[in-house]
N, C-alpha and C positions, 0 to 999 in steps of 0.2 A: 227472848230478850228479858232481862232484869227486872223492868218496868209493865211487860203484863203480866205479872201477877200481883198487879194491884190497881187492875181494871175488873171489876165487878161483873161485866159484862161482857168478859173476853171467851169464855167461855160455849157462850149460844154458838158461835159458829160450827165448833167443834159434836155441840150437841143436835145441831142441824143434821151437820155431815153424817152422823149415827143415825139418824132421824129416834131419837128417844121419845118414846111415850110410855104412855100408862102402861103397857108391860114390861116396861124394863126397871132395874133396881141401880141405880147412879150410886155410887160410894164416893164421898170426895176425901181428899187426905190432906191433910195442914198440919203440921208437929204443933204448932201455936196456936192453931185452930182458930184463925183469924186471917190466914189470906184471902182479899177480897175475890178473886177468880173464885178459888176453889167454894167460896159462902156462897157469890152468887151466880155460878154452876146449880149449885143445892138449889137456892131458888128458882130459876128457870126450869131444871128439870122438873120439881115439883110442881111449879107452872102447868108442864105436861104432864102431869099425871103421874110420875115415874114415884117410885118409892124410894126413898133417898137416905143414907145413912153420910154421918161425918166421924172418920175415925183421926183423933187427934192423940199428943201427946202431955197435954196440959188440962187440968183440970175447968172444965169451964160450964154455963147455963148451956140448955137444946140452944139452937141457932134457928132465926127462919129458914124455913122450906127444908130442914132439915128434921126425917120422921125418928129416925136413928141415932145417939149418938153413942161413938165406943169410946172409952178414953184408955189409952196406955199408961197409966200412970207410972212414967218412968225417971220421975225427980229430975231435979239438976245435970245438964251435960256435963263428962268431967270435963271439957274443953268451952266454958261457956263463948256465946255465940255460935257454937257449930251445935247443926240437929244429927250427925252426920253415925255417931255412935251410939249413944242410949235409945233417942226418940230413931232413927233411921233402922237401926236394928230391932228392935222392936214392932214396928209397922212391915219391916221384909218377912218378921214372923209370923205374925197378925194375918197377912194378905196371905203367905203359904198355905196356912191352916185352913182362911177361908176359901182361897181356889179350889183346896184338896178335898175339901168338907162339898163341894158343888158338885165338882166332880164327879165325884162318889155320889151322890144323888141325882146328878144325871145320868147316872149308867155309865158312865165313862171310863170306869175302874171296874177291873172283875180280879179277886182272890189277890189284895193288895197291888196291882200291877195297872198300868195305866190303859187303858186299849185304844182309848182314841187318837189312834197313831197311823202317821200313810208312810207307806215304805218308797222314798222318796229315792235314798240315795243305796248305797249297800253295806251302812254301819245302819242305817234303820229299817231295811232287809232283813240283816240278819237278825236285830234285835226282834222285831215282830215275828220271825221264825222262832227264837227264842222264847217267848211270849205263849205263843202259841202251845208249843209242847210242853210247857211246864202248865198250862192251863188245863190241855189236855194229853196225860202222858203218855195213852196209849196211840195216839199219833205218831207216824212214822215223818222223819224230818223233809222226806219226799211229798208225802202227801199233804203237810203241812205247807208245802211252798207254793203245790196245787192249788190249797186252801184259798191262802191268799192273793194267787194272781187273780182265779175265779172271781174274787171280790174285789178288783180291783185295785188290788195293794192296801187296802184298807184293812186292819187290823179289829176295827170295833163291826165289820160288816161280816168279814171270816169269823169271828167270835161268836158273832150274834144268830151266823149262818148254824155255826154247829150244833151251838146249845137248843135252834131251833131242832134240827133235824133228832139231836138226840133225845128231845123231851116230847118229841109224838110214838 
């Protein structure tokens, strides 16, 4: 609804549900950098320990319980009142960069390609067979299907299976 997000407080529940603490990193996002939810989100997590970043679109001071702050400095909307184009697009970039940046240092990524992927339906079958053999080319697209049933349709577990076996 309209009116929570500008309950300061609206937030705990949601960070309950997660059960957030000191190992996890909260990001909150506000183009204005001044919704009360998203500030005292920051807060609360901080509360627990969590490492907390606020990426906004306006230039402004750190905020409580906020350890991070990123500013996009993407000036004037051409549509003032709407965050919907400069600051919106912007932050879609912003959060891309940073998921793909995780990613990639979780291991989640091998030779630009995503792997942490379960072949659920048979458009991500086949893509994880794809995957597969371009990762490793001397795979036969049969043995590559092996691969992955063996690992239960999991793409990062067939990956993680071969590179083991080929690197003893």
């Amino acid at each position: 609804s309209e009116g929570a997000e500008d309950d300061p407080r609206g937030a705990d529940a949601d960070l309950d549900r997660l059960e957030v603490a000191a190992t996890d990193v909260v990001i909150g996002i506000a183009a204005g950098g001044t919704t009360p939810w998203v500030l005292g989100g920051l807060v609360e997590a901080k509360r627990r320990g969590a490492t907390t970043a606020l990426i906004s679109c306006a230039r402004r001071n750190t905020t409580e319980g906020c350890d991070h702050l990123v500013v996009l400095a993407t000036g004037p909307e051409p549509l003032v009142g709407s965050t919907r184009m400069a600051a919106g697009t912007a932050t879609k970039i912003a959060l891309n960069a940073l998921t793909t940046t995780i990613f990639t240092r979780l291991g989640r990524v091998r030779g630009g390609r995503m792997i942490d992927l379960r072949a659920t339906n048979e458009k991500l079958h086949d893509r994880c067979l794809r995957i597969l053999l371009e990762l490793f080319p001397d795979l036969e697209r049969r043995e590559a299907d092996r691969r992955l049933q063996a690992a239960g349709d999991s793409l990062r577990v067939a990956v993680e299976s071969i590179e083991t076996e080929r690197a003893e």
